[in-house]
C-alpha atoms as one frame of an Amber mdcrd trajectory, in Angstrom:
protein
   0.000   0.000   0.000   1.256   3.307  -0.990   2.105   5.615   2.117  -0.115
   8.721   2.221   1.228  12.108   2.794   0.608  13.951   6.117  -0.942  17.174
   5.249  -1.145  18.778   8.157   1.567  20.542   7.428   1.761  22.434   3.782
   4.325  24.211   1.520   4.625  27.736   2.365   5.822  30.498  -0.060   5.984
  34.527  -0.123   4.048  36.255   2.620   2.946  38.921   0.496   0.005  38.573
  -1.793  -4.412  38.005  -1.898  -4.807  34.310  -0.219  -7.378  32.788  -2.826
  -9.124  29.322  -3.190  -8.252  27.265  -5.936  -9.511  23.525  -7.796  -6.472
  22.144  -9.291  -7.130  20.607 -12.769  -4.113  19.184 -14.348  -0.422  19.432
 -14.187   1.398  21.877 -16.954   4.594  21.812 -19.306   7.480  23.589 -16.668
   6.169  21.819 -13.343   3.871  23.733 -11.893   0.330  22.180 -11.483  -2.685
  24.589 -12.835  -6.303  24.966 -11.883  -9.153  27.577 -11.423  -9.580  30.027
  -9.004 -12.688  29.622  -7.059 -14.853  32.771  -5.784 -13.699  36.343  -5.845
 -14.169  38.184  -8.187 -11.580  36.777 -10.328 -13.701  33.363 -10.020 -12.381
  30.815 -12.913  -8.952  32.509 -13.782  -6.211  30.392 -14.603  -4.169  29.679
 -11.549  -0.438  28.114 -11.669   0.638  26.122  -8.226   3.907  24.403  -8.037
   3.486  21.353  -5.339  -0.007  20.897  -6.121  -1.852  17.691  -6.935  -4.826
  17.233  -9.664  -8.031  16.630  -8.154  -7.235  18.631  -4.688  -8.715  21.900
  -3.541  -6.120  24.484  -2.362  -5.272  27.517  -0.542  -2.970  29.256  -2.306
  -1.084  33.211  -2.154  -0.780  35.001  -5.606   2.348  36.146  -6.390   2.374
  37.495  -9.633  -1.022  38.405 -12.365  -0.941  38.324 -15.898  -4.595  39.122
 -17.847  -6.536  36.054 -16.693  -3.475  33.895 -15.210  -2.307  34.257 -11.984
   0.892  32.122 -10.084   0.438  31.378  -6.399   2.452  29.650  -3.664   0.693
  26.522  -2.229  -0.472  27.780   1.492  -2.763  24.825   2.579  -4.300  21.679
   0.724  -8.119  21.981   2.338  -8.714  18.638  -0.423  -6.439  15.869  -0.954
  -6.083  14.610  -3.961  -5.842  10.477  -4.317  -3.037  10.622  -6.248  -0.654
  12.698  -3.902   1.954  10.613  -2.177   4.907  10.854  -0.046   7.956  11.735
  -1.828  10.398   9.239  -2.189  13.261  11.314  -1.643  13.284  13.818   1.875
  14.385  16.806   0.223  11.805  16.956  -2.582  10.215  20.700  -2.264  13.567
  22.176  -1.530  15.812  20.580  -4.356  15.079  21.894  -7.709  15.465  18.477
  -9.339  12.456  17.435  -9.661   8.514  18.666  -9.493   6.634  16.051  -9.176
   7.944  13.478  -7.005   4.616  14.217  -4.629   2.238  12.934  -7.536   2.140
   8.950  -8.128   3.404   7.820 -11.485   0.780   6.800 -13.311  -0.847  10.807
 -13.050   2.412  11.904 -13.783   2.316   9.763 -17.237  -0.770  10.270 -17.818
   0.384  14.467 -17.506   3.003  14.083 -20.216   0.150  12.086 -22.735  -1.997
  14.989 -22.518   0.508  17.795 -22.532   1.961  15.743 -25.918  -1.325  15.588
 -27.621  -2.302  19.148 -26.347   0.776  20.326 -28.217  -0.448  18.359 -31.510
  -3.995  19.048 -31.222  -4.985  15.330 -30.772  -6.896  13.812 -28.212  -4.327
  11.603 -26.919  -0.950  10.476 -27.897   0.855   6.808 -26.890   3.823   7.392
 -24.370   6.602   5.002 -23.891   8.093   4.382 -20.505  11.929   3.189 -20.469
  11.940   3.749 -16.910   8.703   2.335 -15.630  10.304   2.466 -11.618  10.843
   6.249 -12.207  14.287   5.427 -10.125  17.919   4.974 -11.180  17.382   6.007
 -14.685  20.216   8.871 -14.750  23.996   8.064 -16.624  24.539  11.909 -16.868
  24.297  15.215 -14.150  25.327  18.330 -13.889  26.187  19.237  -9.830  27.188
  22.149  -8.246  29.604  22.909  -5.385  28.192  24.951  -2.342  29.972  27.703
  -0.267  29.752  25.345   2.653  31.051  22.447   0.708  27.650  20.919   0.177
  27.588  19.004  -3.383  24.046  18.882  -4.644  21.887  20.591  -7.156  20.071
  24.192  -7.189  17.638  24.472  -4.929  13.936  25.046  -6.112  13.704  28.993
  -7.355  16.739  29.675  -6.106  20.621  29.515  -6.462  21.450  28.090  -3.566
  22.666  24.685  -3.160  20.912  22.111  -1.887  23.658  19.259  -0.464  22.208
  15.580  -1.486  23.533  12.758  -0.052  22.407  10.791  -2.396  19.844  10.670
  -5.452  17.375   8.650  -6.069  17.949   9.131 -10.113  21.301   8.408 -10.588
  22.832   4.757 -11.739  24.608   3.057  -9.481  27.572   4.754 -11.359  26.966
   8.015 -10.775  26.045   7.140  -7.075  29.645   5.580  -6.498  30.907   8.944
  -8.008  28.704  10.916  -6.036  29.996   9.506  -2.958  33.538  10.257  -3.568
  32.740  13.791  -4.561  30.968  14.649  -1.561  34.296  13.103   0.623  36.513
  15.258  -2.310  34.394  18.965  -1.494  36.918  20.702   0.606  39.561  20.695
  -2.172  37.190  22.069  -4.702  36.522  25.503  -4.847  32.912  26.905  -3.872
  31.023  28.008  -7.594  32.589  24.726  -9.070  30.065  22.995 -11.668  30.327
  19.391 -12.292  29.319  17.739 -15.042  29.116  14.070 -14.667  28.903  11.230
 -17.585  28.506   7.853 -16.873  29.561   5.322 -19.672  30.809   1.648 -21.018
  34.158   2.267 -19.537  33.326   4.217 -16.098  32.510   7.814 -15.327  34.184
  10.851 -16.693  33.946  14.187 -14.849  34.086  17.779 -16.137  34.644  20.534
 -13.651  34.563  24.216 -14.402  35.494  26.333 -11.485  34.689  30.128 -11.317
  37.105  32.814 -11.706  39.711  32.845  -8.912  39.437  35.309  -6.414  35.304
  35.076  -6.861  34.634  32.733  -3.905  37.337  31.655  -0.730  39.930  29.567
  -2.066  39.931  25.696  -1.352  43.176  24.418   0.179  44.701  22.894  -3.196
  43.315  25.897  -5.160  47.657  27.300  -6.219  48.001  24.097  -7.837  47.970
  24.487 -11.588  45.345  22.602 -13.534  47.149  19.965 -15.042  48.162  18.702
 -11.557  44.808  19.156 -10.038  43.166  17.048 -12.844  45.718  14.410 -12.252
  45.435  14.386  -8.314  41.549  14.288  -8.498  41.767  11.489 -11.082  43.582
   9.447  -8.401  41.607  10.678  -5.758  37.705   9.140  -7.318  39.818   6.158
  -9.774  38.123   3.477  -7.128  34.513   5.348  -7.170  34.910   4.062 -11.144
  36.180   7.773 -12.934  38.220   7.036 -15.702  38.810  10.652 -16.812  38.863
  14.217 -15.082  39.008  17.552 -16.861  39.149  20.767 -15.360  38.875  24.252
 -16.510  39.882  27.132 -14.552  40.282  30.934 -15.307  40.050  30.104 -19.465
  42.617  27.164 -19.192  41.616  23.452 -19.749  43.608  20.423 -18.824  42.617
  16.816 -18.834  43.901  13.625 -16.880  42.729  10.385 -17.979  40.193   9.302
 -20.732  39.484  12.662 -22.668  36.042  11.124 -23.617  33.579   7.652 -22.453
  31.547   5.423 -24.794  27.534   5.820 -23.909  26.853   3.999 -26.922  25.070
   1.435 -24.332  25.509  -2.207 -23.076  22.378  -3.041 -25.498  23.008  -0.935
 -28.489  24.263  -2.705 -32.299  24.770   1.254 -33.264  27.840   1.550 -32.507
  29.869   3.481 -30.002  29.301   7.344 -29.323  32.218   8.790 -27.425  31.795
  11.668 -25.608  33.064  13.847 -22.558  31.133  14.975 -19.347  28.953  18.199
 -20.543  28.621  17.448 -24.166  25.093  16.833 -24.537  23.491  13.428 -24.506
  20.056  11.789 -23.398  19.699  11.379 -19.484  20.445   7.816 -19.590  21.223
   4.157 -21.689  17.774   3.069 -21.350  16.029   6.236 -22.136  18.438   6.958
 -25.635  18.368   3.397 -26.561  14.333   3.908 -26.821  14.488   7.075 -28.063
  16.478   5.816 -31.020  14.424   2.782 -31.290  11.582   5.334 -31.713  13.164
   7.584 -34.511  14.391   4.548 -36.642  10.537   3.009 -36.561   9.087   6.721
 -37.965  11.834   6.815 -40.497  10.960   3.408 -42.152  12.870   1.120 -43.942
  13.380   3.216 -46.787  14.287   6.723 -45.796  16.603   7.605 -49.053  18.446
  10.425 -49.252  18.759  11.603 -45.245  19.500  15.377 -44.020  19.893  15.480
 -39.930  19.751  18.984 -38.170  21.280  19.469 -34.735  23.116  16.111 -34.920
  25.547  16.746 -32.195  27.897  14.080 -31.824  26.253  11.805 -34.000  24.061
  10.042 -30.983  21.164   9.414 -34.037  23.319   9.524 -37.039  25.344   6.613
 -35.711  21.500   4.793 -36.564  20.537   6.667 -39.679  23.717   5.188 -41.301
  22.363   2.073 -41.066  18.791   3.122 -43.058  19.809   5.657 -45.700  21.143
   5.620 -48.678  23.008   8.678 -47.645  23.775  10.880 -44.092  24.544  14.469
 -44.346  24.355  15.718 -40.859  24.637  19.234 -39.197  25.677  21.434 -36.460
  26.706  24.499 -35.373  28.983  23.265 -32.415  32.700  22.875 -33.961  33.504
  20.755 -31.067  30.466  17.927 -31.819  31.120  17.585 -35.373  34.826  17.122
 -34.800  33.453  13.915 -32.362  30.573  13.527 -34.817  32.696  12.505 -37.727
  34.818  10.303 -35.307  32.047   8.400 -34.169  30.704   8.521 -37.764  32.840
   8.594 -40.064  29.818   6.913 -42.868  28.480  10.406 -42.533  29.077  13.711
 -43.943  28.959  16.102 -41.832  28.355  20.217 -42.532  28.072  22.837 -39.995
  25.227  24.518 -41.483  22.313  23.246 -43.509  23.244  23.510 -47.684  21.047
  26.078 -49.055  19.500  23.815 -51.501  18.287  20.595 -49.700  18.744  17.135
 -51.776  17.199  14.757 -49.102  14.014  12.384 -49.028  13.874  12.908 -45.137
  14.785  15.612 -43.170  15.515  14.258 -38.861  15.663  17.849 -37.026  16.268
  17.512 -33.291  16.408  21.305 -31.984  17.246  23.132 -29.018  14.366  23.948
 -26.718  13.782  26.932 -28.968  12.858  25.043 -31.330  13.761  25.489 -34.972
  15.871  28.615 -36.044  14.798  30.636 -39.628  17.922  28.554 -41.049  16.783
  25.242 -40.171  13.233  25.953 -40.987  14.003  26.949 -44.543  15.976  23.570
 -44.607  13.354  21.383 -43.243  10.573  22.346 -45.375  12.537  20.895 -48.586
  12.770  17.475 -47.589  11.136  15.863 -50.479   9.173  12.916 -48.691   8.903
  13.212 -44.612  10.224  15.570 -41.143  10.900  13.328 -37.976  11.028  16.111
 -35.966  12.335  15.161 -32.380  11.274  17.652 -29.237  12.173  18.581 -26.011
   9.702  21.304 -25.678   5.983  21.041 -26.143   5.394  25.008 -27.044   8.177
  25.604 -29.398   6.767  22.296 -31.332   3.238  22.964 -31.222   4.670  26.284
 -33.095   6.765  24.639 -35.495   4.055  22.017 -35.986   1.794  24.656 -37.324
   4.389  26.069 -39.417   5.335  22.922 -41.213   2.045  22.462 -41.860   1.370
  25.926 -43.749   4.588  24.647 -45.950   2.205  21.879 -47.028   3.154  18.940
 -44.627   0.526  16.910 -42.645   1.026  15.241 -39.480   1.522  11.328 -39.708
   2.060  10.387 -36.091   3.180  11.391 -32.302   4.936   9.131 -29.743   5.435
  10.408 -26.685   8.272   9.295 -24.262   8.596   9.733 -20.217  12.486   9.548
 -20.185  12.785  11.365 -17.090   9.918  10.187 -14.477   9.527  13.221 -11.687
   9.769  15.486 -13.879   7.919  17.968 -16.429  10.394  16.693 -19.188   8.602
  14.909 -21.445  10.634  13.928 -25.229   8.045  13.929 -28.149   8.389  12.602
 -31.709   6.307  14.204 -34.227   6.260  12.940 -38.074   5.244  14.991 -41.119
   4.541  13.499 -44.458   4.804  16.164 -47.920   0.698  16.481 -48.837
């Protein structure tokens, strides 16, 4: 039986602010959960709640109004809702994280269907869950060193840090590493960033400390890079890193493995070798269906293949294996150099060609969503657009704008690849009218 929450005792936020009643409705692309505001003379406005549940009635202080929306701190739940439950980790609320570790997973899937097909303008979408525990799911991070040597993440609205012990998300890789971080604090300085990226080989860790002199030097802090790199490799080698690099005041050194494969234990795509804070998908299991997903939309027969945003080739490592051709793109210097070492079958361009020769067009943008260049390259794919998004908004937009350049929508899968929170990965296919 799942353990109900005590709610006796509510989140509290900003004392100022009208203290106004509110039915919550759903839960809403960016965390918070939204309802309507009951009585008052603003009865039925649009009401934004972070912490709340769907289905509970709330007390809640406005913060901020906008026209007919209004956000509000939760004050007091006066209704619980029957799918709140306890958070599985103790400092959910004050760890910015994750938002919905309070609502049970089914409600939170259920969320990311209708904020999919919302987007699309259907009445549902399917959703695919690679995680279905919603626990240990994580290869990559990015962590933060505190001013009291806490190692955690941001804390929710805010830049403080919030220390964690452990997480709930990570791999057991990335927990080993964790560990010997936290023991490791007091010789890194306060600001740091860490990126962590867990792969075939072990973990590799970037670290980018801020400008010296901004925060109280750490006791090894007059040691130049090259040796701190080195001594921090030997310091976390047992936790399973296999390669450290740091960069410090504009200067970059790097002991160990420059790079680790997260090509995956499961994967026949080949490897994909990159460093800590290059992008990638949150975990093995996650990418591995996320690719699985892309290479059923694109069909057997793709032809002639254009991919946008391509990175380091996490997608083009697959398309090889379709098309009769790859010409993939980026603007990051740095991820087509690893692109065309991971795959070399491609060719790779760092901006779209002007005049577009390609049956299918894969386009995997930045949260913005597609750029006037990309756009104008997209629209010229002769056959079909797999268009893979990280943002519901920005797609619905580029959805209707593919659509005025005379492409109809053939099909939306939704996947949960990171359970807790509002993240939800969508892949949207357009076929030429």
């Amino acid at each position: 039986m799942t353990e109900r929450p005590d709610n006796r005792v509510a989140p509290t936020g900003n004392s100022d602010g009208e203290i106004i009643d509110v039915r919550i409705e759903s839960l809403a692309p960016g965390g918070d959960a939204v309802g309507r505001q009951e009585g008052g003379e603003a009865d039925g406005m649009a009401i934004f709640v972070p912490l709340a549940v769907p289905g509970e009635r709330v007390r809640a202080r406005v913060t901020r109004r906008k026209a007919r929306v209004a956000w509000a701190d939760l004050v007091e739940i006066r209704a619980t809702s029957p799918h709140r439950v306890v958070p599985p980790c103790p400092l959910f609320g004050r760890c910015g994280g994750c938002q919905w570790q309070h609502v049970d997973l089914p409600t939170q899937r259920a969320a990311k269907r209708g904020i999919a097909a919302r987007a699309l303008g259907l009445p549902d979408v399917t959703l695919l869950v690679p995680a279905p525990s919603g626990q240990a799911y994580r290869d990559r991070a990015q962590l933060v060193v505190g001013p009291k040597e806490e190692v955690g993440f941001r804390a929710r609205r805010s830049h403080a840090v919030v220390d964690v012990p452990r997480c709930l998300l990570f791999s057991p890789a990335l927990d080993a590493v964790l560990a010997a971080l936290r023991v490791s604090a007091p010789v890194l300085s306060a600001g740091t960033e860490i990126d962590l990226q867990a792969g075939r080989e072990g973990v590799h860790v970037a670290l980018r400390s801020p400008t010296p002199g901004a925060f109280q030097p750490r006791q090894d802090s007059r040691r130049s890079n090259g040796d701190r790199a080195a001594a921090l490799l030997r310091r976390w080698q047992a936790s399973g890193v296999v390669g450290v690099r740091v960069t410090e005041d504009g200067r970059e050194q790097l002991a160990g493995a420059p790079d680790v494969d997260i090509g995956g234990k499961a994967s026949d795509d080949g490897s994909l070798r990159i460093p800590a804070g290059a992008f990638a998908q949150v975990g093995d299991a996650a990418n591995r269906a996320l690719v699985a997903v892309v290479l059923h939309e694109l069909g057997t027969d793709p032809g002639v293949v254009l991919e946008l945003h391509a990175g380091s080739g996490n997608f083009t490592r697959a398309l090889v294996t379709r098309a009769a051709v790859v010409v993939a793109c980026d603007g990051d210097h740095a991820a087509i150099i690893r692109g065309q070492k991971n795959v070399a079958a491609a060719t790779w361009l760092a901006r779209p060609p002007r005049l577009v020769n390609a049956d299918t067009v894969v386009v995997d943008p930045p949260r913005d969503g597609l750029d006037p260049e990309s756009l104008r390259a997209v629209v010229q794919a002769r056959r079909s657009i797999v268009y893979i998004s990280c943002d519901s908004q920005t797609l619905s937009r580029d959805a209707q704008r593919l659509v005025q350049a005379g492409f109809v929508l053939r099909g939306v899968i939704a996947l949960d690849l990171m359970p807790h929170t509002f993240h939800v990965e969508i892949v949207a296919t357009f076929d030429r009218a």
